[in-house]
Every structure is written in C-alpha cells, then in structure tokens.
N, C-alpha and C positions, 0 to 999 in steps of 0.2 A: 624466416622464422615467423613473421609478423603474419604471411601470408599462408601459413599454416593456420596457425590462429582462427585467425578469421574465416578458412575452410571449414575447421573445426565447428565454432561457430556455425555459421551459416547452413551446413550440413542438419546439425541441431535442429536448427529453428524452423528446417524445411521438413521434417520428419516430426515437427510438434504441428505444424498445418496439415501435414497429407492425416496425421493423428484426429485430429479436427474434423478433419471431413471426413474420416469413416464413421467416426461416432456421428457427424450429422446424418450423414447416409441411414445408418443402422434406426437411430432412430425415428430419421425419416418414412421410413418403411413401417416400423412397429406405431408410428401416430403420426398422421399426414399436417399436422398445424405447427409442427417445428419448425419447416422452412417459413411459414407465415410470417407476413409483414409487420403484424402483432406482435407474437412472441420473439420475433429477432428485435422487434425494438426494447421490447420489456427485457431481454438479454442486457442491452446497449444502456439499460435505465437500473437493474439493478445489479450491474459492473460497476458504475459511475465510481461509488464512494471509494468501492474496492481499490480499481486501479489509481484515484488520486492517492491515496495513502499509499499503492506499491512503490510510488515515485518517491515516496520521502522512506518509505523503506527500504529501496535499492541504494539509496546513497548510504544511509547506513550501516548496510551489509558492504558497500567497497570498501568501506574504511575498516571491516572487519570487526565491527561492532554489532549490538544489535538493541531494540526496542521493545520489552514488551509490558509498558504502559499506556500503547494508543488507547486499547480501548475503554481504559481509563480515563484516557485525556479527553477521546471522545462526549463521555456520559458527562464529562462537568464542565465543556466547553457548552453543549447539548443543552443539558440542564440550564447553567445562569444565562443564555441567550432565551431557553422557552420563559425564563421567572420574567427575564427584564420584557419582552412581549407582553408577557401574560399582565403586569401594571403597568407596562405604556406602551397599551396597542397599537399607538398612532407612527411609532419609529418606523421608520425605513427598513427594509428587511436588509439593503446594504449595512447599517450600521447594526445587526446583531449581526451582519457574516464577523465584521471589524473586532467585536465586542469576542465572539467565538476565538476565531485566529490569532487577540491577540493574550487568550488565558493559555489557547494550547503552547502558544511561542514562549510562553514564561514557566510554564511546564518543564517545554524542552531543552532552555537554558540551565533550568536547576539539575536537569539531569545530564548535560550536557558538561557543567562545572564538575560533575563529583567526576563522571568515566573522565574528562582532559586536564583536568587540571589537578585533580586527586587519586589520579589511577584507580578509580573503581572499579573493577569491572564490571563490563557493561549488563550484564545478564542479571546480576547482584543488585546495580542501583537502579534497574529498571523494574526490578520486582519491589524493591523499596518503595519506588516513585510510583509505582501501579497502586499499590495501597494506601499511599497517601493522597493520592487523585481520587480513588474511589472512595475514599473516607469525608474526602471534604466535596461530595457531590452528595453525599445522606445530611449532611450538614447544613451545608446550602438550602437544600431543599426540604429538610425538615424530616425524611424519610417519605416525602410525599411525591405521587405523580403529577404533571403538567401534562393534561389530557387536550384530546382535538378541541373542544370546548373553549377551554381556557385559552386560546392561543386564534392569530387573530387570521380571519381569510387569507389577508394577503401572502403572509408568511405561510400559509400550508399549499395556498395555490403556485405559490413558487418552484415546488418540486417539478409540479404537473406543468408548469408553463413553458412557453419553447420562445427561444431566438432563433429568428432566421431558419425556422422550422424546424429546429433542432432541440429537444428537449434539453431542457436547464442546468440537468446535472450532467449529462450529456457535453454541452457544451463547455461545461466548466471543466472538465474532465479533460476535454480536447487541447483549450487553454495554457492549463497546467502540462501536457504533455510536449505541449510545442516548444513554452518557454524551459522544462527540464531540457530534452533533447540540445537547444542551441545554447545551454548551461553548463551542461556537462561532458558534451563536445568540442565545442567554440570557445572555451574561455579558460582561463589560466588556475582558476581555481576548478574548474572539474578535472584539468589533469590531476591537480593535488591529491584528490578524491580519491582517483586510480593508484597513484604512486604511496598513499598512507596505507592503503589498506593493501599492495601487492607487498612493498618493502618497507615497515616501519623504520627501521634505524637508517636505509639509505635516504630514506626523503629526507630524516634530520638532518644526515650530513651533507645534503646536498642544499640545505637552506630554508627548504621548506617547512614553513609555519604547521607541524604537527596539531598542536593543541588547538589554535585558532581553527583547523580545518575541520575538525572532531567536534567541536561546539558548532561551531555552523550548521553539521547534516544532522544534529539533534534539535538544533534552533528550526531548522526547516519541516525537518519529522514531524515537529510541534504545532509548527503554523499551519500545516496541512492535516491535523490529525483534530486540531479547533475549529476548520473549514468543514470539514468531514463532520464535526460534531453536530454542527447549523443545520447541515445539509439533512444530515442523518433525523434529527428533529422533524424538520421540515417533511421530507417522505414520509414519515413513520405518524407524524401529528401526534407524539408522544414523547415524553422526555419521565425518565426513569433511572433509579440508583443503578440498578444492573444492566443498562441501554453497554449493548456492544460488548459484554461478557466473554472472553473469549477470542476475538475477534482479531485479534493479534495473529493467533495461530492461521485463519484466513488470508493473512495480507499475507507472512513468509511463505507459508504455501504456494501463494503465487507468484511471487519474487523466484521462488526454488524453480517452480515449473519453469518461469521463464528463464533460466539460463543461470540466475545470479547465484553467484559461490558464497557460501555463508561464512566462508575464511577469508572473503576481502578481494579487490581487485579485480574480480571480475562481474561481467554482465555487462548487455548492451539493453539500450530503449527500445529496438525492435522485439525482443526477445522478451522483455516483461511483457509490450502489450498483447504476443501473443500468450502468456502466460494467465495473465488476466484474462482473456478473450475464451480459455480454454477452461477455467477454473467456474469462469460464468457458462458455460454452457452444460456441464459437471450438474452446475446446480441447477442451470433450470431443463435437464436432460432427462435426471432419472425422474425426479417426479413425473413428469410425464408419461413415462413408458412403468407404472406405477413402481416402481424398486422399493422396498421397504426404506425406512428412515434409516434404520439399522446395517443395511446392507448400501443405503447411501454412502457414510461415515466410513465403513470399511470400502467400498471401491474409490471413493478422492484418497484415502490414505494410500493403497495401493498405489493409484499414481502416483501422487508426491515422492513416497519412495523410490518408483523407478525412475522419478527426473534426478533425485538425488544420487540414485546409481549413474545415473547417465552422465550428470555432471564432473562423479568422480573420474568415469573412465576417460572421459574427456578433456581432465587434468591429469591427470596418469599419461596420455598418450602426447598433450601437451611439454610435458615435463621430459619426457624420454625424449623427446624431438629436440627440444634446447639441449639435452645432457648431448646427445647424439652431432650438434652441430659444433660443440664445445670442442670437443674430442677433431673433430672433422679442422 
C-alpha cells in the first residue's frame, strides 16, 4: 500500500517536471533569454520568499489547517524591522532578521492558541488574525511608508549580496529547506504532523500531543512568515501598510501545485519545491512571451485548479487501493 503511495506520488511530481520543461521549451522559442543565466537566477531570487513561507505552509496544511494571515504578518514584521533601521541605522541587519522573526512567532502563537487550544477554526481565526496584524502595521507606522531612502545601505544591499556565490535570499531559502526536509522526515514530531492532520482522533488516542503539535506549525508559520517579512523589505527597499496584500493566496497555490492536500496528511518536500519552482516560472514566463496581466491571473488559476483536480484523483485512486486491500 505504502508503495502505491509513493508511485502515486512520484508519478505526480515527474509529470509536474516534464510540465516544466515544456513550458520552458515553448517559451524558449517564443523569447530566447529564458533559458539565460540571468533570468533563471532572477527565477531562483524571486522564488526565495515564496518557497520559505510554502515550508511553514506545508506543515500547516498536514495538520489540515490553514493560514491566511502571512501576508499580514509579513507587512508588520516588514514594517517595525524598516522603522527600528530607519532610527538606528547602525544595527546589524542580523538583529532586524531576530527583531522580524520574533513579531511573526508571536503572531503565530496567538493564532495558534485560538485554532488548538480554543477550537477556532482555522480559516475563521486566521482572517481575524489577518486584520488584526494589518491593523497594527497602519499603527506602527503612522499610515506612513519606510522608503529606500530611509533605510540604511547595508540592509537593502543584503537582498543583492551573495554567500558562497549564491544569492542571500537564495541561500536562506536553501537553509530553511534542508533543516524542513530532516524535520519532517527524521524526527518524531514531523510524524506527528502527518498522523494530526491524516487521522485526528487516532493520533489522540494513540498519545499523541494534538494541540501542542498544531501550535507549533502556526508557531513556525509565524517565524518564517517574520523572516520573509525582513527579507521582503530588504528586496523591495520599501516597507508599506499593504506590503504583501494577498500573498497568501500565492504561497497555497504553490503548496497546492506541489502535491500538498489542503485536508491534511499529505505532501512531500520534493513536491513543494517543484511546486514553488513551477509557480516561479508561471510568473516570470508569461510576462515575457508578453501575456496580458489579465490573462496572466486567469492561466495560474487554471493551473492551480488542475493540480487541485489532480490531487483529488490521486486521493480517490489512493483511497480505492487501501478499500481494495482491506477487502483483499
């Protein structure tokens, strides 16, 4: 059964790559600078934010919850990291990432207490929590922007700068994916993850700390969704009440793309990053081959749906295979 699965699987995530490379193909042809070395890095650079935040949205969705106050969390982790720069230019750009990370982690906690500890549902306190993050970022900041100006070289050159040749957000990205991957593979609370969000009532009776586990991937959501906020600043050299509007529906979209079921329990890390990988090339594909803005919007939606179709049939065909074994 297990090895069903994971055909299933894998079959997937080889038909979202061969997906991949026809659309680079097509476009390749219709404008020769997509394969460039340029544009596949500008790809790679603004994926970055994206995919660290699909990672604290993938845990999320296993537990069969969801979040749609990043982009909330983002604009006021964003915001009081450009204010505290913008009057003490001389901080370390490590301590506003700290400063960011740890408004979003406190974010995530309060929302995190209402869905495990208060049975909120998650959709509900997350639209609560969304408004009240964006409430207190016009607050904070007076109704005012925090322009390039205002904000100090170091922190804007930080986007642009590379380790080990490797662009910053880039590498943070990669980072963040290694330590998900041997998190939620390799240790005893990423089974939990899996087993809340497949079977809620048997993980309880099998021991497993439900509530604690469901506070944690909102605590995490959070921490990365305040990293994201820095960062987001930082590229943009702007910080703004409506920074990241929307930006939710981005990150599930490519959560969706890559494999992960929005009723919990399933998705793997190979499968988001090609989800991410696909989502970023989406966006920087059609402008190029010039598509209307409008007719942008409606071909990702398109997709999204059919990975959403594709998911179900592949729970559908899941589910018949265990009824089928049951029986057997």
């Amino acid at each position: 059964m297990k090895s069903k699965k994971l055909f299933s699987g894998s079959f997937r995530e080889i038909g979202l790559i061969l997906f991949i490379a026809v659309i680079g193909i097509l476009v390749q042809i219709r404008n020769p600078t997509f394969f460039t070395l340029i544009n596949l890095t500008n790809i790679a650079v603004n994926t970055a934010i994206l995919s660290i935040l699909s990672v604290g949205m993938m845990m999320v969705l296993l537990t069969g919850g969801i979040d749609l106050s990043i982009g909330a969390a983002i604009a006021l982790s964003g915001m009081c990291a450009a204010l505290t720069l913008q009057y003490y230019p001389g901080i370390p750009v490590f301590f506003a990432i700290v400063e960011g990370m740890l408004i979003g982690g406190i974010g995530g906690a309060l929302l995190g207490i209402l869905v495990a500890r208060f049975n909120v549902l998650a959709i509900i306190a997350s639209l609560g929590m969304m408004n009240v993050l964006r409430g207190m970022t016009y607050i904070v900041s007076g109704s005012r922007w925090v322009s390039a100006y205002q904000m100090p070289d170091g922190f804007k050159n930080f986007a642009t700068g590379k380790f080990l040749g490797i662009n910053n957000l880039v590498m943070i990205a990669i980072v963040v994916y290694i330590l998900f991957y041997l998190f939620i593979n390799h240790s005893r609370v990423g089974r939990w993850i899996y087993a809340v969000g497949s079977n809620p009532s048997a993980a309880e009776i099998s021991g497993i700390p439900k509530r604690r586990t469901v506070l944690l991937v909102y605590i995490v959501m959070g921490v990365l969704s305040g990293l994201a906020g820095v960062l987001w600043v930082a590229k943009y050299a702007s910080a703004q009440g409506d920074t990241a509007s929307g930006y939710e529906m981005s990150v599930i979209a490519a959560c969706v793309l890559g494999g992960v079921s929005c009723t919990g329990g399933r998705g793997k890390v190979s499968g988001l990053i090609i989800g991410c990988l696909l989502f970023g090339i989406l966006n920087n594909a059609l402008p190029l081959i010039n598509v209307s803005p409008f007719w942008q919007k409606a071909i990702q939606g398109a997709v999204i749906l059919a990975a959403i179709l594709s998911n179900v049939l592949v729970k559908r065909r899941s589910d018949r295979a265990a009824l089928y074994a049951r029986e057997i």
